[in-house]
ZAMARGU-4260 file (C-alpha; in steps of 0.2 Angstrom, whole numbers, plus 5000, padded with zeros to 4 digits):
<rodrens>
0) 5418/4957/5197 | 5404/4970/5202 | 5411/4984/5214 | 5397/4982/5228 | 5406/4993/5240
5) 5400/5007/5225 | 5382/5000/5221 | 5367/5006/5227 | 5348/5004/5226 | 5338/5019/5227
10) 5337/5037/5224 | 5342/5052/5233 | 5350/5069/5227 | 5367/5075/5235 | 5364/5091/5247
15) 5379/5100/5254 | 5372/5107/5270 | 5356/5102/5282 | 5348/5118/5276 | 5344/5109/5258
20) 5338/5096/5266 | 5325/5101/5276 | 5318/5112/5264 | 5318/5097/5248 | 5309/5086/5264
25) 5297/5099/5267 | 5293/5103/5249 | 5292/5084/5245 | 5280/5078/5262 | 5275/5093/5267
30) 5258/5084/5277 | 5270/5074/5283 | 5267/5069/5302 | 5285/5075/5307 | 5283/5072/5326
35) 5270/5066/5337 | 5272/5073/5351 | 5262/5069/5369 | 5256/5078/5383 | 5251/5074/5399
40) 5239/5084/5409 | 5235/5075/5425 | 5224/5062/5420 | 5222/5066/5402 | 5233/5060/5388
45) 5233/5073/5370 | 5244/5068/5356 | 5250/5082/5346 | 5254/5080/5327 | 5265/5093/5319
50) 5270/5090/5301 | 5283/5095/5292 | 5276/5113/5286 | 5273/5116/5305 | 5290/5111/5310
55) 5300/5122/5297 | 5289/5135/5302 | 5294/5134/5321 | 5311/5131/5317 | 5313/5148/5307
60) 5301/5154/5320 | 5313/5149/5334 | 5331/5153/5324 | 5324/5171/5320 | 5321/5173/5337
65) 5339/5167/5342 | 5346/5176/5330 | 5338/5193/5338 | 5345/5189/5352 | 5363/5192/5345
70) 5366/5173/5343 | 5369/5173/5325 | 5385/5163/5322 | 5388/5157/5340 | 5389/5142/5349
75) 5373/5135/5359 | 5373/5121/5369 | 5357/5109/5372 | 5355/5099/5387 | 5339/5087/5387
80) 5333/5072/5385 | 5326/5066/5369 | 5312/5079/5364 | 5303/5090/5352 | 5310/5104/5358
85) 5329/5096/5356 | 5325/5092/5339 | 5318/5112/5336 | 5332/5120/5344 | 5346/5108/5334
90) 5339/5111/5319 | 5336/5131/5320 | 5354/5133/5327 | 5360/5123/5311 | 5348/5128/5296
95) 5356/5147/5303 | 5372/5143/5300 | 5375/5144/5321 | 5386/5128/5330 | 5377/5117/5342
100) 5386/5110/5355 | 5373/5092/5360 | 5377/5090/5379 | 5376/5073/5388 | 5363/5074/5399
105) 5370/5060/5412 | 5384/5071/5415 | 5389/5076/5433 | 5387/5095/5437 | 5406/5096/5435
110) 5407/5086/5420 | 5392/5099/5411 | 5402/5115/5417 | 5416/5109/5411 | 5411/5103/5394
115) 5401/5122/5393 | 5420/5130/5398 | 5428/5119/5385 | 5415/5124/5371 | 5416/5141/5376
120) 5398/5140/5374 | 5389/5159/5370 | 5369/5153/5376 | 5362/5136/5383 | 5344/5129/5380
125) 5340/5117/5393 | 5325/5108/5403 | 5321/5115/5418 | 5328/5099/5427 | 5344/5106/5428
130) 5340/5123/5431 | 5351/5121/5450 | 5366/5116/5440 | 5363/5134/5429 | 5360/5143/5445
135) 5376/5135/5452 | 5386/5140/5434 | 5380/5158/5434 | 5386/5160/5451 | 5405/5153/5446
140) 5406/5165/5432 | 5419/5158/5425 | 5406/5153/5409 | 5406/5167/5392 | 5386/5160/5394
145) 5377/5178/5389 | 5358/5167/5386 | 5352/5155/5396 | 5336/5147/5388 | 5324/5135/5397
150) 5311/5123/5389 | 5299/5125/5402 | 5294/5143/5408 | 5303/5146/5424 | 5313/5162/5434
155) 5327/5167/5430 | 5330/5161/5413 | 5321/5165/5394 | 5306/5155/5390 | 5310/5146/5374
160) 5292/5148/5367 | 5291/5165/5372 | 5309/5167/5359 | 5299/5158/5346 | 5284/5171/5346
165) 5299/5186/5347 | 5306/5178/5330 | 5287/5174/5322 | 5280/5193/5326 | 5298/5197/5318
170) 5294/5188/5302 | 5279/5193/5302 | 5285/5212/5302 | 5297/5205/5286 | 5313/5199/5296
175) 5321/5189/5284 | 5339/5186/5290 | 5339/5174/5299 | 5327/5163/5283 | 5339/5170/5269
180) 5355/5166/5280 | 5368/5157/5268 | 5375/5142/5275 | 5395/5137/5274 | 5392/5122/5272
185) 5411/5118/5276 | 5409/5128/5293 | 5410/5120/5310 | 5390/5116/5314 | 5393/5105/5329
190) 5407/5101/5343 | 5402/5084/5349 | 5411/5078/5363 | 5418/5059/5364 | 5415/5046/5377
195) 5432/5050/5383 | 5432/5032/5389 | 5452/5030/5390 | 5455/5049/5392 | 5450/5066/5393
200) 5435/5065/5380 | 5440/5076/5365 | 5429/5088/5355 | 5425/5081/5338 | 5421/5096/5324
205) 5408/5091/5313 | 5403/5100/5297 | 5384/5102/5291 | 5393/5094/5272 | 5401/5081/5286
210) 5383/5075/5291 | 5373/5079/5277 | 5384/5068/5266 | 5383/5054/5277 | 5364/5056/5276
215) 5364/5056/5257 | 5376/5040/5259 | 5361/5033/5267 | 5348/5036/5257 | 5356/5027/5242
220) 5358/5009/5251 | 5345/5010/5266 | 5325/5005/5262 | 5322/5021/5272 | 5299/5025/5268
225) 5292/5041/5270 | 5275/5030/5279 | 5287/5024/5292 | 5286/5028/5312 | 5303/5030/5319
230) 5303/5028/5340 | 5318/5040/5346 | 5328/5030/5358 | 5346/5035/5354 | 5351/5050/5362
235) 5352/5064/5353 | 5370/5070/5361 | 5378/5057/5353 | 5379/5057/5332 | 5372/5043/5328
240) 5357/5048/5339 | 5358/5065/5330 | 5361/5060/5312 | 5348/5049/5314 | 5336/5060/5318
245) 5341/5072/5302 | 5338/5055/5293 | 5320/5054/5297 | 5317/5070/5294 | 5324/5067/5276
250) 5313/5053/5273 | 5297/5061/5277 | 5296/5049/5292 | 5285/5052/5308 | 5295/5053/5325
255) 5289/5049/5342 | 5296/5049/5357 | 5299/5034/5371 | 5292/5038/5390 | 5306/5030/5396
260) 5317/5010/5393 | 5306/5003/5403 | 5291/5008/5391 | 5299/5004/5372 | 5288/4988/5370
265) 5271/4997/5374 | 5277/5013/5366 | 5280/5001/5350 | 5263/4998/5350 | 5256/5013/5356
270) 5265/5022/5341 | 5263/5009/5330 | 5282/5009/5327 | 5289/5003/5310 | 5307/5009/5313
275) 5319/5007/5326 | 5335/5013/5330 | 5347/5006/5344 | 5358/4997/5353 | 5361/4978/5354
280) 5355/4976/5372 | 5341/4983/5371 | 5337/4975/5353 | 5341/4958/5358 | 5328/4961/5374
285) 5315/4964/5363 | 5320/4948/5354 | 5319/4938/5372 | 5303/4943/5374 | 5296/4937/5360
290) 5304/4922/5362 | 5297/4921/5379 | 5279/4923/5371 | 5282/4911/5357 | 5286/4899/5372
295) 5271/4903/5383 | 5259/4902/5368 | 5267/4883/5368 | 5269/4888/5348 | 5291/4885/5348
300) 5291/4872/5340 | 5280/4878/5325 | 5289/4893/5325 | 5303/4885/5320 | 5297/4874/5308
305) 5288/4890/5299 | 5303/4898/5297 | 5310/4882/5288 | 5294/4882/5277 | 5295/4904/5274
310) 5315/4905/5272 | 5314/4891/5258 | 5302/4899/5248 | 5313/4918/5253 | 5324/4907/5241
315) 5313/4904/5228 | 5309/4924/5226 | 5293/4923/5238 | 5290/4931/5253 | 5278/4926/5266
320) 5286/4930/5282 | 5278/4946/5287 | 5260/4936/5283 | 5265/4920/5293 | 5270/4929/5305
325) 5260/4945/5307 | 5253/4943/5327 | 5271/4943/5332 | 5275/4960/5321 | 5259/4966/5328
330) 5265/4964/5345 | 5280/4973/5341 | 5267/4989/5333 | 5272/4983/5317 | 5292/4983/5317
335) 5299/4981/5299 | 5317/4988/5299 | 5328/4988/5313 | 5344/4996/5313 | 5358/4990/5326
340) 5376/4999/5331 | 5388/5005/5345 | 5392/4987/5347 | 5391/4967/5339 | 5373/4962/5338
345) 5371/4941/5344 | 5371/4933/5326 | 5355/4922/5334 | 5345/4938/5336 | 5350/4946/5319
350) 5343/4931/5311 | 5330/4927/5320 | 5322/4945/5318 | 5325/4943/5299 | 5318/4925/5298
355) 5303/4933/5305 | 5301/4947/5292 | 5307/4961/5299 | 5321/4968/5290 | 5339/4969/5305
360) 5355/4977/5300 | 5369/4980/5308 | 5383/4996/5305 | 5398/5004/5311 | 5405/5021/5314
365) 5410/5035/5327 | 5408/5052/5331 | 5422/5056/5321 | 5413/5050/5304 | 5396/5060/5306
370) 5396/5045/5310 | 5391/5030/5299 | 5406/5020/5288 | 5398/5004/5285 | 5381/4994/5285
375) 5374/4980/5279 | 5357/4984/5268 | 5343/4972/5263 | 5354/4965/5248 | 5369/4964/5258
380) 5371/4955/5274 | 5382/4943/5284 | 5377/4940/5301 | 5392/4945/5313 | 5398/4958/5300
385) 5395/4978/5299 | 5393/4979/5280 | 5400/4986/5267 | 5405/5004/5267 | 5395/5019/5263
390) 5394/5021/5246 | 5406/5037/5244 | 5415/5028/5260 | 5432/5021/5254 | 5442/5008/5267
395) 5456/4997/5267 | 5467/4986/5280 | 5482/4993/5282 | 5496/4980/5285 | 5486/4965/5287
400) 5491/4952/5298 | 5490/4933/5293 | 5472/4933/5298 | 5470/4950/5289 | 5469/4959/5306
405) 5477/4976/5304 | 5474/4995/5305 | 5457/5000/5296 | 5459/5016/5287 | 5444/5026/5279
410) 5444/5040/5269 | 5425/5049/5266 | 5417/5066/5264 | 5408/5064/5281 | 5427/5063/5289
415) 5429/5076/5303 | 5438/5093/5301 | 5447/5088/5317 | 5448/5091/5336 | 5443/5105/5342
420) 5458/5117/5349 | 5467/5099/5350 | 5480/5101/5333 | 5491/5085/5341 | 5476/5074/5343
425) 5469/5078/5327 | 5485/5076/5318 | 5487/5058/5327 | 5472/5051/5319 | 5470/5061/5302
430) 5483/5058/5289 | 5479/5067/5271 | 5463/5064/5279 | 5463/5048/5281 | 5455/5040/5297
435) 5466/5028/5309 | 5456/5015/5320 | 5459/4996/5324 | 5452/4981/5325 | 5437/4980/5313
440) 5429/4966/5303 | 5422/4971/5286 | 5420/4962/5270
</rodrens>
C-alpha cells in the first residue's frame, strides 16, 4: 500500500535557513509584485508596487542600518498591525542572523511590558499608535530597551526610513556586513509567545531551519502559484500568520493588505485576491454571503442542481466548476485556494466552496511546530479532517483508546528547540524530541 503520508506533488529545493530562501525567490521572480502596498492621502488613494528586487534591497537596506546601530545578534521586538513595514523589519532582523520577538498587538500595556521584560528584548520597532505605552516603558526603566524604532516619523524615537537610508548610504560606501553575515541556521531566530490561554503564556524558541523546513514541507504537497494574490489577514505575531507570510514570499506571490474585517470582501475584489489565508469564522462568513446572494438572485435551487451536473463530470476527470460558476468567484476577486486553521472548519462550508471551484483545505499545528503538522492538499481531503502530515512530519497515537483516541505524538524538523528560560516546561512536552498534545483526528 502507497505511503501517502510521504508522497508529494510538486517541486521545491530544501533550504536550511530564510536567508536561502529569499534570495532563490528573488533570483527566480525577481519582477515579482511582492506587496502592494496603499496609501491614502486625504482624498486620494495611490497603490504602491514593490517587487521582489525592491524588497531584498530594502531589507538589506534596513538590517544594514540595524546592524549599525549595534543590533547585530540581538533581540528586536515588532509591534503592528499587519503591514509592509512588519514584513521589512521581520525579515531584515532574520536574513541577519538577529531574533525577532512578534508582539501581540491587542495586548494591554502591562501585558506588552511584560512580554518586552520577559524577552529581554535589546530595540523595539513599533507604529506610532503605541508610542504612550513607549513613553510609559522608558519611564519604568526596568526594560534593557537601548533602540526604540517607530514606523511613522515622530519625537522621541528613530524614524525607521531614516535607519534604512543610514544602512543604503552605508552599502553604498561598500558595508558589506550585514549582506555577507552568515546565518546559524540552528540559532534561535524568533521567541513567539503562546496564547497562554490555561496559564502564563510560554515563550516558544523557533529556529530559522525550524520555519524554513516547514515552508519546504509546503511547497511539496500545496498548489502554491507564483501569479497568485495573497490578502494578509492573519496576524503576523502569531506563526501561522508569520510562516505564512515567508511562504508567499517563497512562491513569488503578491501580498496585500486588509483595511480592516469589516473590508475583506471588497478588499477581495479590490485586490483581485486568489489566496486566502484564515480562520474558520471569518471563512465560513464569506460562504454566508454568498449563500445569501445566491438566494437573493432566486438562483438556489439551480445552484444546487449545477453542482450535481459539475461534480459528476469532476468524476469523470472534467472540470467545469470554475466556468459554471465564474460570477460568484468574481465576486469573491477571483478566490481559488483557500486555506483554513486554528480551528474545525463546518464540513457544509468546506464542501460547498470546493463544489464551487475553489480549492478549501483545512490543516493543523501550533506555535510549537513553526507551525504546520498536517493538511489536506488538492489530492487528499476528507471533510472534517486536518490531513495528512507534512511530508517530513512523522505522527502516531500513542495508547489508542477503543475509538483510537489517545496522545498524538509528532516528531519533525520544524519541532521547537524548546521554551525559553523554561527547562521544566520544555522537558514536559519534548521527549527525544518528540512532541506531546491530545485529542487530534488525523487519518
Amino acid at each position: 500500500m502507497k505511503n501517502r503520508q510521504k508522497e508529494t506533488f510538486f517541486e521545491y529545493p530544501v533550504f536550511d535557513n530564510i536567508k536561502e530562501i529569499i534570495y532563490f525567490s528573488v533570483k527566480k521572480y525577481p519582477k515579482n509584485i511582492a506587496f502592494k502596498v496603499k496609501e491614502k492621502n486625504e482624498n486620494e488613494i495611490k497603490y504602491i508596487d514593490i517587487t521582489y528586487k525592491e524588497f531584498l534591497e530594502e531589507v538589506n537596506n534596513l538590517g544594514t542600518g540595524l546592524f549599525s546601530k549595534g543590533l547585530e545578534g540581538k533581540k528586536i521586538a515588532i509591534l503592528s498591525k499587519n503591514r509592509y513595514e512588519w514584513v521589512l523589519s521581520y525579515v531584515s532582523i532574520l536574513l541577519g542572523g538577529m531574533i525577532a520577538v512578534p508582539l501581540d498587538k491587542g495586548l494591554t500595556d502591562i501585558e506588552i511590558e511584560n512580554s518586552l521584560l520577559r524577552g529581554k528584548v535589546d530595540a523595539v520597532i513599533y507604529e506610532e499608535k503605541y508610542q504612550n505605552i513607549i513613553e510609559n516603558i522608558k519611564k519604568n526603566g526596568k526594560s534593557s530597551i537601548k533602540e526604540y524604532i517607530c514606523m511613522e516619523r515622530i519625537d522621541n524615537a528613530k524614524y525607521l526610513k531614516d535607519i534604512l537610508e543610514e544602512g543604503k548610504e552605508k552599502r553604498a560606501n561598500g558595508d558589506k556586513t550585514y549582506i555577507e553575515k552568515e546565518i546559524d541556521s540552528k540559532a534561535i531566530a524568533s521567541l513567539v509567545f503562546t496564547s497562554g490561554t490555561t496559564s502564563k503564556s510560554k515563550i516558544v524558541m523557533l529556529s530559522q531551519y525550524n520555519i524554513a523546513r516547514n515552508i519546504s514541507d509546503m511547497q511539496l504537497v500545496e498548489n502554491f502559484r507564483s501569479d497568485d494574490v495573497n490578502l494578509a489577514f492573519l496576524p503576523y505575531h502569531h506563526t501561522f500568520g508569520s510562516t505564512g507570510q515567508l511562504i508567499m514570499l517563497s512562491s513569488g506571490i503578491t501580498t496585500a493588505f486588509p483595511d480592516g474585517l469589516r473590508y475583506i470582501a471588497q478588499n477581495l475584489r479590490e485586490y483581485h485576491i486568489t489566496f486566502f489565508v484564515g480562520v474558520p469564522i471569518l471563512i465560513e462568513k464569506i460562504y454566508e454571503k454568498i449563500e445569501e446572494e445566491i438566494a437573493k438572485q432566486k438562483k438556489t435551487t439551480l445552484i444546487k442542481i449545477a453542482k450535481v451536473f459539475t461534480n459528476l463530470l469532476l468524476k469523470c476527470g472534467i472540470d467545469v466548476r470554475r466556468k459554471v460558476y465564474k460570477q460568484i468567484i468574481d465576486g469573491l476577486g477571483g478566490l481559488r485556494f483557500v486555506i483554513s486553521g486554528a480551528a474545525s472548519l463546518d464540513k457544509k462550508v468546506e464542501k460547498g466552496l470546493n463544489d464551487l471551484g475553489i480549492l478549501t483545505v483545512q490543516g493543523y499545528g501550533l506555535t510549537e511546530t513553526a507551525p504546520v503538522l498536517c493538511a489536506e492538499n488538492y489530492k487528499y481531503r476528507k471533510y472534517g479532517s486536518v490531513g495528512l502530515p507534512m511530508p517530513n512530519v512523522e505522527m502516531k497515537v500513542l495508547n489508542p483508546n477503543n475509538e483510537g483516541i489517545g496522545e498524538l505524538i509528532a516528531k519533525a524538523p520544524n519541532l521547537m528547540m524548546g521554551y525559553y528560560e523554561d527547562e521544566e516546561a520544555t522537558k514536559e512536552v519534548i521527549k527525544d524530541r518528540l512532541v506531546l498534545y491530545r485529542g487530534l483526528w488525523v487519518y
